[in-house]
N, C-alpha and C positions, 0 to 999 in steps of 0.2 A: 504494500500500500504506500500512500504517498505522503511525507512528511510533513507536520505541523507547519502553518506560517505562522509568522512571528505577531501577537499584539500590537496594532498601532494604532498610541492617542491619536485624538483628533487635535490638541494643541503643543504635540509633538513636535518632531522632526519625522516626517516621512523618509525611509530609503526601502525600497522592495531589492532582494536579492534574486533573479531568477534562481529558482529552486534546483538543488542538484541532488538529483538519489538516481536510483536503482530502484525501476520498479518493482514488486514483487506481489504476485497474486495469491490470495490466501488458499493454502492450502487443502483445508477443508471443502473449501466452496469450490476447486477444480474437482477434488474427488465428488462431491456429490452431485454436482453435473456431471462430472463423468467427460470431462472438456478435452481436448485434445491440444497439445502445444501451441499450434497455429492459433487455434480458437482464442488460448490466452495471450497470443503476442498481438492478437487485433484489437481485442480488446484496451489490455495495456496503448498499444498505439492511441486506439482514437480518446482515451482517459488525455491522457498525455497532452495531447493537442487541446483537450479543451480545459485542459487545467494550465497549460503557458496563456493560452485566450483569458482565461477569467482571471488569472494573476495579473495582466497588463490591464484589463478594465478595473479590476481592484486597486488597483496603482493610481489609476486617473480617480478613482470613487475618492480613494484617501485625499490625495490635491484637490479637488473639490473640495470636501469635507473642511479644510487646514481655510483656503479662500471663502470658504463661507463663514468658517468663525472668525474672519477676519472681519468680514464684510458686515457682518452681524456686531459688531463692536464698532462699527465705524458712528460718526457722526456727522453728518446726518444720514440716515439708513436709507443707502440704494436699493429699493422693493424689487427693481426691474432686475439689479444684477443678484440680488437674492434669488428672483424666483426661475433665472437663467439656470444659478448653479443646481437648486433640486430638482429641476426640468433634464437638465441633462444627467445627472442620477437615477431619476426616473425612469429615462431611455436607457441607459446600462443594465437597470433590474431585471425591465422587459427584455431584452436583448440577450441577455443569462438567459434569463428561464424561458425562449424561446429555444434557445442552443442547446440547454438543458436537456429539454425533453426529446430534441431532433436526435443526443448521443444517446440516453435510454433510447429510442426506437434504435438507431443504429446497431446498438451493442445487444439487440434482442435480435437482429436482423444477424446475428455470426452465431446463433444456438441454432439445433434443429428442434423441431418440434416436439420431443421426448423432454430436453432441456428447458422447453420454454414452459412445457406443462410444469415442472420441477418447479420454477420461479415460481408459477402463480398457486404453486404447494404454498410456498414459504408465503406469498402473498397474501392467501386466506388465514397463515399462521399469526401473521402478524396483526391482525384486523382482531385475533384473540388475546392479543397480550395485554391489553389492558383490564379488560374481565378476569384475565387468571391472577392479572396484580390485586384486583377487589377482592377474588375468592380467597387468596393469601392474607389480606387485610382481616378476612371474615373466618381465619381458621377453617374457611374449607379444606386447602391445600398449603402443604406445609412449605415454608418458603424452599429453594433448592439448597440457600446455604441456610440449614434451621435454628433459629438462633433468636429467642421469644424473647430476648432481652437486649440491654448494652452493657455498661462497663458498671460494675461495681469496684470502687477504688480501695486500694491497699496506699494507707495513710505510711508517711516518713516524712519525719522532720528535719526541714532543710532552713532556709531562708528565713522562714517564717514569715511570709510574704502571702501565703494560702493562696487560694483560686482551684486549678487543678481542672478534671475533665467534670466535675461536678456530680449528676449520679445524686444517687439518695443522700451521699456524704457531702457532697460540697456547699449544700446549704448550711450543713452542721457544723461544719469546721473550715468555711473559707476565712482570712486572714489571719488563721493561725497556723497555717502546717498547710502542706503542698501533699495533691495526690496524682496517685500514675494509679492507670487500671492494671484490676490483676483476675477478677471472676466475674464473669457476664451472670447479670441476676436484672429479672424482668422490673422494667419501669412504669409497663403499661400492658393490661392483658390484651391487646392485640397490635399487633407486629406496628400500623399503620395510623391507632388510631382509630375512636369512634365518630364522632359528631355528623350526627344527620343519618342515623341508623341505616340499616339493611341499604346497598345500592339497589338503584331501582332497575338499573339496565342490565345487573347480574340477578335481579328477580326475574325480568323476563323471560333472559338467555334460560335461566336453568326452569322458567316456571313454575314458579314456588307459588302454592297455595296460603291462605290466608292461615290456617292452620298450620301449615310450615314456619311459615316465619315467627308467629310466635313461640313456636317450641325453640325454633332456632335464639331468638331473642331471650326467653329463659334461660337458656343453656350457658349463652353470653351472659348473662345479669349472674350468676350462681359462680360462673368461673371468674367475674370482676370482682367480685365481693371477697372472694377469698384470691384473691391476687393482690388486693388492696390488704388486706389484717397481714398478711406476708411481706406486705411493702415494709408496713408500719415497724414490724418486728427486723428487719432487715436496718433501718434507720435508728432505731435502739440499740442493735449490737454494735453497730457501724457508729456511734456515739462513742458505745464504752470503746472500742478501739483505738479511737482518737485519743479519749482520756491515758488508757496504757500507754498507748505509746508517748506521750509527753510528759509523763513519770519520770520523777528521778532515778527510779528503780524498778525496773524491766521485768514482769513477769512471764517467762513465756510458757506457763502450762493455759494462765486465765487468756493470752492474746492466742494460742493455739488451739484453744474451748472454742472461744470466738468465731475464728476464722473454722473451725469444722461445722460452725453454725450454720453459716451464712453458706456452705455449700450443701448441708442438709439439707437447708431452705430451699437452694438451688434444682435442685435433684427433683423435690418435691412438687419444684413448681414444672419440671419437666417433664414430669408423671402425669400432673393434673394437665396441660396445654394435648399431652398423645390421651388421655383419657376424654377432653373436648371435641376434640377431633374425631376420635370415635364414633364418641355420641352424635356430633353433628354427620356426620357419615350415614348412621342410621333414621336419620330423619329425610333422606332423599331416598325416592325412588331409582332402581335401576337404568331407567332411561336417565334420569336426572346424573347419576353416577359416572354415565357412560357422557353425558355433555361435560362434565367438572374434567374427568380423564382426558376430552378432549383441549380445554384447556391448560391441563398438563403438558399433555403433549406438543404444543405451542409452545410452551415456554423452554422446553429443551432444544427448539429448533433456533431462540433469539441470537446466538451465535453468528450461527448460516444468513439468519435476514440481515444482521448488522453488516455484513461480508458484503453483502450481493447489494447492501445500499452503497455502502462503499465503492465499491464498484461499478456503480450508476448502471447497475442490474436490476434494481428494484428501489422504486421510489419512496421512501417515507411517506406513511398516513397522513401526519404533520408536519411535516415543510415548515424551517424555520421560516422568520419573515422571506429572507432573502436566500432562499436555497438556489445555489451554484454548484450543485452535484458532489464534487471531492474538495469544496472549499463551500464555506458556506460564509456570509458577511451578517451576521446580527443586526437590527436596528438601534441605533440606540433607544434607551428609556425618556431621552429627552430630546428634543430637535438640538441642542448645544450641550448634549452629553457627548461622553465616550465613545468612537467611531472603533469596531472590531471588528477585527477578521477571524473566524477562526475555521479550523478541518472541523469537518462534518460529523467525522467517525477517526478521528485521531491518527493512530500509525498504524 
């Protein structure tokens, strides 16, 4: 794939380096096309061509950008040569995402029809990745790296300057003692976050009856309640901790008690999230089972789709503002904010 370009303010100093790499097509994504050399050196080729094309029009976008906050500070404000320079920015956007979509058709035009079907596999995969991120939110599906918590911090006194990655400890003991993480313990009974209950578009997909979702919604409320008394107890020992360790006199059977607490806790609270998910499992029907597996199965293919978008093989659903394929330019958050370039899908 093709190298990061570099950050550039918009009240910077512009310089664009024409880019020097070595292309290199991801390996995964030729095996499961199933792509043949040539296939890959056309591809690479026409990538190539429209990533020097959109590097030199991102070049002009940035001079522009630098002349307009110039022009935007002047006094008295030229409207006419203001609304020149977004006019011709405007023209560059369209002129991308015209070029854009001619190299996607192009680079679908060097598969055969077994390969092209393959993409619009991945295409339909990708259209589920956002349901199967809901269904992980809702303890339907366990995330792929499982991990129902974050950091639970192991306190040392250093500085005494406090702060640290915070966690149930660093309300309790910021500006006295510094923490580093040392055992993941849940801060919140789902992965994501509740607010605005059950999604309404993972109700559809999976069809959930009104009687589902409340059972589903029980299940939830009985596993927060005792996720919550297990916070609380976790924030208590994680107190005395603090207190030991800033003792004059180090006990370490009481900070050893401690610490085999808080991974009891741990354990227990990893019992109860595979015992929810159980239960929640048993409140779908088999068809319903068979739609959740499907976006499983999605989610193991985001890999291949990242690849094949990268590759201006397969478009993103969402399209930054200014999608330019294997470079993409951000808008700023303000008309005299930040002007940025960045890669699409990184290295």
């Amino acid at each position: 794939m093709r190298p990061l370009v570099a950050l550039v303010p918009l009240f910077g100093a512009v310089a664009f380096a024409q880019p020097q790499f070595v292309p290199q097509f991801p390996a995964s994504l030729k095996t499961y096309l199933v792509l043949t050399d040539d296939q890959v050196s056309s591809v690479i080729s026409q990538n190539a061509a429209y990533d020097r094309y959109a590097s030199q029009k991102q070049q002009r976008i940035a001079e522009l950008r630098v002349d307009l906050a110039k022009k935007t500070a002047a006094d008295p404000i030229d409207s006419l040569a203001l609304g020149l320079g977004y006019a011709e920015i405007e023209t560059i956007r369209r002129d991308l995402a015209d070029r854009l979509a001619q190299l996607r058709a192009d680079n679908a035009k060097v598969l055969t029809d077994p390969q092209r079907a393959k993409i619009k596999a991945l295409d339909d995969a990708q259209q589920l990745l956002g349901k199967a991120r809901e269904a992980e939110c809702q303890n339907l599906l366990a995330p792929l790296s499982d991990s129902p918590s974050i950091p639970v911090t192991r306190v040392s006194p250093v500085d005494g300057t406090g702060g640290g990655s915070g966690g149930v400890i660093g309300g309790v003991i910021g500006g006295v003692i510094s923490v580093t993480p040392l055992v993941p313990l849940p801060v919140t009974p789902f992965p994501c976050g509740l607010g605005g209950g059950f999604p309404a578009d993972l109700t559809a997909y999976l069809g959930l009856t009104a009687a589902q979702l409340d059972a589903i919604n029980r299940l939830d409320a009985d596993y927060a309640r005792f996720v919550a008394e297990k916070q609380q107890r976790i924030s208590q020992v994680q107190a005395s901790i603090a207190s030991q360790m800033a003792a004059e006199t180090l006990d370490p059977g009481a900070i050893g008690q401690a610490y085999a607490e808080i991974e009891a806790i741990n354990r227990d609270l990893r019992d109860k999230l595979s015992g929810l998910r159980a239960d929640l499992a048993k409140v779908l029907t088999d068809p319903q089972k068979r739609l959740l597996q499907a976006l499983a199965d999605a989610r193991g293919r985001q890999p291949l789709i990242s690849s094949a978008q990268c590759e201006n093989l397969l478009a993103p659903i969402t399209p930054q503002w200014f999608d330019t394929g294997s470079f993409t330019v951000a808008q700023p958050s303000q008309i005299s904010g930040d002007f940025t370039v960045i890669r699409a899908c990184g290295i």
